[in-house]
N, C-alpha and C positions, 0 to 999 in steps of 0.2 A: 615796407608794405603800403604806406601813402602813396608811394608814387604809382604804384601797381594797381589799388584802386582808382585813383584819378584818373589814369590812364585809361583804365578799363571802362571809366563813368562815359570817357572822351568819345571809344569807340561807340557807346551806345549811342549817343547823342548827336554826335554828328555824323560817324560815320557811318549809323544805320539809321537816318532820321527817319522823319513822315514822307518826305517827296522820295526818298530814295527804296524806300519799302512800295510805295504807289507804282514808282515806276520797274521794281526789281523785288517783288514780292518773293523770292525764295532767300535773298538776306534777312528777312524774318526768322531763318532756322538757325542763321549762325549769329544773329543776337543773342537768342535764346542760349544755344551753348559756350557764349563769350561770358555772359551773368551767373550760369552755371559753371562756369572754371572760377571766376571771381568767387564765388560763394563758395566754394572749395579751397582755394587758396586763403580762404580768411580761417578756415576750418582744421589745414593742415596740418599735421602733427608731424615736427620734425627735432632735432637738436639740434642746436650751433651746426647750421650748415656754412657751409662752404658760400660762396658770391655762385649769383643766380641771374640768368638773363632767360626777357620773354619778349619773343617776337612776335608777329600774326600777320600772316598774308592771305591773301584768296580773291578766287578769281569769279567773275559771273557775266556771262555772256560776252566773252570778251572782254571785259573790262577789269583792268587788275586795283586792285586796294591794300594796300599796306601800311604798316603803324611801326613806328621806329620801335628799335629793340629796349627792355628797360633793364638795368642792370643795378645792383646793390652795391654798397660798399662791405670791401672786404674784410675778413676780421678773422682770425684764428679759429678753431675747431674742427670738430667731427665732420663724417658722412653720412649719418645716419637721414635718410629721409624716406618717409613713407607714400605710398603709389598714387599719384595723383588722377580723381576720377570726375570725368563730366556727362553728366545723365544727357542726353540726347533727345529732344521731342519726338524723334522716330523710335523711341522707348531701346533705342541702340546702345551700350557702354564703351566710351572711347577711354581706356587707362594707358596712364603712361607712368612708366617707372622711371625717375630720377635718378643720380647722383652725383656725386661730388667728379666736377671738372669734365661731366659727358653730355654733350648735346645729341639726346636722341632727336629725329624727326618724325611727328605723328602727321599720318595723311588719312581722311577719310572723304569719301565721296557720298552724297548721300544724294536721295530720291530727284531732289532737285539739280539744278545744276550750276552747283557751288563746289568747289575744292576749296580745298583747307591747309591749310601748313604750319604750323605752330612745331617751335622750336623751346626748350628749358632744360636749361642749368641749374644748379641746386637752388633753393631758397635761401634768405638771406633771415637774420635772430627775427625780425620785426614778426613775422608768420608764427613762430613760437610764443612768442607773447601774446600775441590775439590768441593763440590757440586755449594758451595756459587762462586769460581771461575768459573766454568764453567758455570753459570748461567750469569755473566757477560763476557762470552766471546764471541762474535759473529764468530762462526763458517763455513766457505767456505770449500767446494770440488772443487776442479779444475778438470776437467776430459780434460786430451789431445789427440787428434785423428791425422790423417793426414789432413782430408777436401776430398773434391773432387768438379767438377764442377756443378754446379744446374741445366747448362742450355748447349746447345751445343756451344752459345759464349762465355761462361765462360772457355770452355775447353782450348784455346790457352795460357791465362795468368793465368790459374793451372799450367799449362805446365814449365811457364816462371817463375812462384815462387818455385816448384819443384826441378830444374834442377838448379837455380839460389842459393842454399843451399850449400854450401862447403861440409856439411856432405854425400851428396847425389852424387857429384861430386867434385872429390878433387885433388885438383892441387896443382902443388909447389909455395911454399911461393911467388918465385920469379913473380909467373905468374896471384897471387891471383886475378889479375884488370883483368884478361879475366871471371871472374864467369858470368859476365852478358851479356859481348855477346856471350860467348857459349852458355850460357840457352837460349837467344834469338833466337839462331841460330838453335838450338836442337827443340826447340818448334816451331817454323817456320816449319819444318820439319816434326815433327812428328802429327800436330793438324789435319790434314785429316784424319789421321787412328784413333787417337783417337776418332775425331768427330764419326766416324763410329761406334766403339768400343758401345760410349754413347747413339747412336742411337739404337742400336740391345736391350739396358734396358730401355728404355722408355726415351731418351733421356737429361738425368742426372742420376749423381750419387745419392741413397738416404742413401747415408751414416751422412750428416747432420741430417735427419729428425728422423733415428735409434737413432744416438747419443743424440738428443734431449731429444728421451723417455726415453732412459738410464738415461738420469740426471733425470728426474722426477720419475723415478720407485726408482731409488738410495733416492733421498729424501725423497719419501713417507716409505723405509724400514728403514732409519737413526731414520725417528720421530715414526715409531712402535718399535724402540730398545730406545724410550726417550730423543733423539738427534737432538735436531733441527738445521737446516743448510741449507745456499745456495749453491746449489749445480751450476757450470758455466762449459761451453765448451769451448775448447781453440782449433783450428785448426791448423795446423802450415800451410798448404798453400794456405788455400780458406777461407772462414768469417765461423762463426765468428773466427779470427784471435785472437792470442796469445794477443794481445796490445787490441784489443776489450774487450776481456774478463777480462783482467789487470786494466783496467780502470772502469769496472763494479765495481768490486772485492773493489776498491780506495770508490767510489763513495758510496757502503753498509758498511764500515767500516769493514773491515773483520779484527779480530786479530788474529784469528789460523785457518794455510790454511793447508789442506793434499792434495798433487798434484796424481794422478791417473791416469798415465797412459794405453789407452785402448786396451794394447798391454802384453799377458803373459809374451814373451817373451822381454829382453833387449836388444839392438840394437844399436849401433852408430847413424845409420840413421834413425832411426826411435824414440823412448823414448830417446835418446841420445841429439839426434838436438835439439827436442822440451825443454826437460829440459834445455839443453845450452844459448838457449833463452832469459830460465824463468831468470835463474839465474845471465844471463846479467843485464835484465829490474833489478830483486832485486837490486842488485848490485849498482845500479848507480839511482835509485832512496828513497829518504831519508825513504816513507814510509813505508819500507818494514823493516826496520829498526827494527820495533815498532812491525812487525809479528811472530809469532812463526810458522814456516815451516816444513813439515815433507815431504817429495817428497817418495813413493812407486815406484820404480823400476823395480820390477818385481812380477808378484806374480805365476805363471806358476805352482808352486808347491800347490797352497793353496789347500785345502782338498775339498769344494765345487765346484771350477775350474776341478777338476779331476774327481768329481763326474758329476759333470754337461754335461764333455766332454762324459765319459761313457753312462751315459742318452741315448743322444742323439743317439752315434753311435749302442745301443743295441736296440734302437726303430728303424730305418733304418737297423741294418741288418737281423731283422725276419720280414723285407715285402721282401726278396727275396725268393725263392722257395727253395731253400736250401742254408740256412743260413751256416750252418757248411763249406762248398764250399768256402765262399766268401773272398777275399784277400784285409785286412783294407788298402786302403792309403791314409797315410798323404801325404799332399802336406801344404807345409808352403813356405811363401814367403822366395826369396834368400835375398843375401848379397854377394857383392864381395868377397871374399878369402882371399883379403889381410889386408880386416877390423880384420877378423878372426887370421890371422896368425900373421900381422906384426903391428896390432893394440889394440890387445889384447881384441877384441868384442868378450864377452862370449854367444853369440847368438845359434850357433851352440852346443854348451856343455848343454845350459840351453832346448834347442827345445829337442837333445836327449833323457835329464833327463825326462822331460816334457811327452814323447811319453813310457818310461819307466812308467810311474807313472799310465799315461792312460791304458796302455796292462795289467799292475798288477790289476787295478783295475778292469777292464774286463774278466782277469782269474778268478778275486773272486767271479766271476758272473757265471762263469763256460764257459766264453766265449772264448775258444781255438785256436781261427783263425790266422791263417797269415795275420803279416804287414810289411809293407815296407816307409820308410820316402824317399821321394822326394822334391826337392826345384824349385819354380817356380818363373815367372817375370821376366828374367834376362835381362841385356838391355847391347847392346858397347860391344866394343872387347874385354876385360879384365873377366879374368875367375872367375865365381860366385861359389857360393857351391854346390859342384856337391852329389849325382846325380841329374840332371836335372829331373824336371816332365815329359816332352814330351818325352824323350831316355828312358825313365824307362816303360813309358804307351806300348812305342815301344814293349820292350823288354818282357815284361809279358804277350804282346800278341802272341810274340813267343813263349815262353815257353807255351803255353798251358793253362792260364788262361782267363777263362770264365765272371765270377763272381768279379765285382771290387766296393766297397763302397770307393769315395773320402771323404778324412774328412779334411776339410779348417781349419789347429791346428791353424795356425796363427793367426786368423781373428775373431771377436768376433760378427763382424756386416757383414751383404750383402753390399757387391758394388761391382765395376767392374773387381775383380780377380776374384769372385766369381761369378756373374751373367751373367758374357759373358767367362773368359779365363777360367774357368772351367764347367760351366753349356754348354756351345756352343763349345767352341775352343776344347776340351778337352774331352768332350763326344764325339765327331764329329772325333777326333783322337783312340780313344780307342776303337768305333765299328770298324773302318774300320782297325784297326790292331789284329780285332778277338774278343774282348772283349763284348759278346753278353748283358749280364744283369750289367746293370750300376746304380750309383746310389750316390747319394750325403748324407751329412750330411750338414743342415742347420746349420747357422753361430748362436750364443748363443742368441744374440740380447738382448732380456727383459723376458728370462727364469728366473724363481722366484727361482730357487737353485742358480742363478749363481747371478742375483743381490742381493741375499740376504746376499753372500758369498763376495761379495766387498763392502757393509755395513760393515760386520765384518772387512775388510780389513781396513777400513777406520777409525773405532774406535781403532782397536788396535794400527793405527799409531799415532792417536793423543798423548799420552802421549809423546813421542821421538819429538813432533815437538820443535825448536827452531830455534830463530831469527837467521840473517845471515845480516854478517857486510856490511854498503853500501861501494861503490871501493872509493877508495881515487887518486888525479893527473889523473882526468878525461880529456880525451882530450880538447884540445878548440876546439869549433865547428866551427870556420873558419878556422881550419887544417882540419877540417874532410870533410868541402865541397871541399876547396884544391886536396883533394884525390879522390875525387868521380870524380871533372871535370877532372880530369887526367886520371883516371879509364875509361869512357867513350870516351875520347879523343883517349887514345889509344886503347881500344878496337874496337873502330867504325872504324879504320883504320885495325884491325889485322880481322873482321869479312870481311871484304875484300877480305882478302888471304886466310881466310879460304873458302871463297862462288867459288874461282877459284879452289878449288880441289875436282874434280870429284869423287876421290877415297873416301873422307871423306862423300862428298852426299850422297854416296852410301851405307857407311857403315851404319848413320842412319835412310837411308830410307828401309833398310833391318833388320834390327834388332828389336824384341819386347820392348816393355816399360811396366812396373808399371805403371797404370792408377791415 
């Protein structure tokens, strides 16, 4: 069964790479279902079969591609094997029934114009062992979000878990013991606006209640690809919290976890924090010890993520009057500059790629349009990834653009970047600097190509997950309250000095914030 997944890793990799998908966009369907026979072949339940050989041909536009056949070694037994099934993104069921010493041939055709050929002989014992393993393995998704507030009193101490993040706000070593009253100080400050912010959406963010469905649509697509699993939300600044979910996770027995972040793109401050967290909690307590872990980083590239983005943005831009007119903008959340530059956060490079992948795939469509990446959110004096959303909306209404579809790449769910800073803030800027027909693209939410495409994600990471050692010369926890009453001690004195300067009032009560 090694050699069959390696093989199969081989096909994805090279044989349906990035330039090959760019230049031959309908091999995107049969990666998809070359990962979905993989993830079924790891799943299949058979006995002492017989020797098993798997071929793969297919053809696209004239051009043929094949992959040598892979064969087992042979060894004594039965024929018992049961119906091998690959879910199709055209939501089509291609089965094939096996057995001992018969090579049926499965041909399908599908939308695009790809043929398929795919040849198997029985499976070989290695299939049953993964089978019999994974049938005793209790298997957990982690999916990790930001959070946001529920409620308008919730909003001040989001504020104060936010800002209270080193990732999110980063000071020198030396001055680590101000995190929490500056986050104190910052959210003091900024909770009127935000209240307001949360008020204009119905006052809370429903970014919990999205992510919720997400876990259960992910569930229900894991147990149609034969995968059964608890799927858990992990927030990092509002409930349910990192340690929430951590302790659920304890509580089900979970022995192989794939962590999910619900962000394409990777980020210091954002999948970065969260994961840092995770791998503290691992770290320093024993059971995790005993887990097999695979954490997903990014997936911005994956073939359903680009389709799904396309989707969308090609259904939104033929409800305008003249589509061909219309100028695509992304707008993705910022990040300081210096994460990028002097921290080596591949955010910017992967958002790029990510918006390359999206426009190719829309040219395949015959979709021609102008776009432009902008960066929004930014907050404090320190310079974020330019260009700015707002200077750019400015600036396009000068130049003569009419016609503007915003697309939220970032963001995969609604809440307040999206449902106040660019449905309100941002529409409300773009007419009045000329920008007559406007128009949004909804955030992916519980789109059946795009959860179905982080199912796939999530089986292919399992095989890669492995345990991770707990820390060893853990602190004593009467040094660590030691430091907290010191932390506090001096902070409650230095938020003093800072509440006497006008200048610094000023700067956060003028400056926008990430919600």
């Amino acid at each position: 069964m090694e050699a069959t997944n390696t093989a199969f890793d081989r096909m994805k990799l090279s044989g349906v790479d990035q330039q090959r998908l760019r230049k031959y966009p309908a091999l995107g369907v049969l990666a998809h279902r070359l990962r979905c026979c993989r993830a079924t072949l790891r799943s299949a339940s058979c006995k002492n079969a017989g020797p098993w050989k798997l071929s793969i041909a297919f053809t696209c536009n004239s051009r043929h591609w094949s992959y040598p056949c892979l064969e087992s070694r042979r060894f004594d037994g039965s024929s018992n094997i049961a119906p091998l099934t690959c879910h199709a993104t055209s939501d089509r069921i291609l089965d094939a029934i096996v057995s001992y010493k018969q090579v049926p041939a499965i041909k399908m055709r599908s939308t695009t114009e790809v043929n398929y050929s795919m040849e198997a002989c029985t499976f070989s014992e290695n299939i049953h062992t993964i089978s019999t393993n994974t049938s005793e393995e209790k298997i957990g998704v982690l999916l990790l979000n930001l959070g946001g507030p529920e409620t308008l009193d919730d909003v001040k101490p989001f504020l104060f878990n936010l800002f209270a993040d080193p990732d999110i706000i980063r000071l020198p070593r030396l001055f680590c013991f101000l995190q929490k009253p500056l986050a104190f100080l910052i959210s003091s400050f900024r909770a009127p606006k935000s209240k307001e912010a949360y008020a204009s959406i119905g006052g809370g963010s429903p970014l919990r209640k999205i992510t919720d469905e997400q876990a259960d649509a992910i569930k229900t697509a894991l147990e149609d690809r034969g995968l059964s699993a608890n799927v858990y939300v992990a927030m990092r600044y509002w409930h349910p919290f990192t340690e929430e979910a951590i302790s659920q996770i304890k509580r089900d027995g979970i022995t192989k976890l794939v962590i999910l972040p619900l962000y394409p793109q990777f980020s210091i401050s954002t999948s970065g924090s969260s994961i840092r967290v995770l791998q503290s909690i691992f770290r320093e307590d024993s059971y995790f010890t005993r887990v097999a872990i695979s954490i997903i980083e990014s997936w911005y590239q994956r073939e359903g993520y680009i389709r799904s983005m396309a989707d969308l943005i090609e259904k939104e831009i033929s409800k305008f009057s003249k589509p061909e007119e219309v100028m695509i903008f992304f707008s993705a959340h910022g990040v300081p500059l210096s994460y990028v530059e002097n921290s080596g956060d591949p955010y910017r490079d992967q958002m790029e790629e990510c918006i390359s992948l999206i426009m190719d795939e829309l040219k395949s469509r015959k979709i021609m349009n102008n776009h432009t990446l902008a960066y929004q959110s930014r907050v404090g004096p320190v310079q974020w990834l330019k260009p700015y959303t707002d200077e750019v909306i400015v600036e396009l209404g000068q130049k003569g653009v009419t016609s503007l579809l915003a697309v939220p790449v970032s963001f995969v769910s609604e809440h307040i970047e999206t449902l106040e800073e660019i449905d309100i803030e941002y529409k409300h800027l773009a007419l009045e600097s000329g920008i007559t027909n406007w128009g949004r693209v909804p955030a992916l939410g519980c789109t059946s190509s795009f959860i179905s495409d982080l199912a796939d994600a999530v089986i292919d990471a399992i095989p890669s997950a492995s345990a991770i050692p707990n820390a060893t010369n853990k602190p004593d926890q009467a040094h660590k309250d030691t430091l907290q009453y010191m932390n506090l001690f001096f902070g409650s004195i230095l938020v003093f000095l800072f509440l006497l300067s006008p200048r610094l009032i000023s700067m956060f009560r003028n400056n926008p914030f990430l919600q």
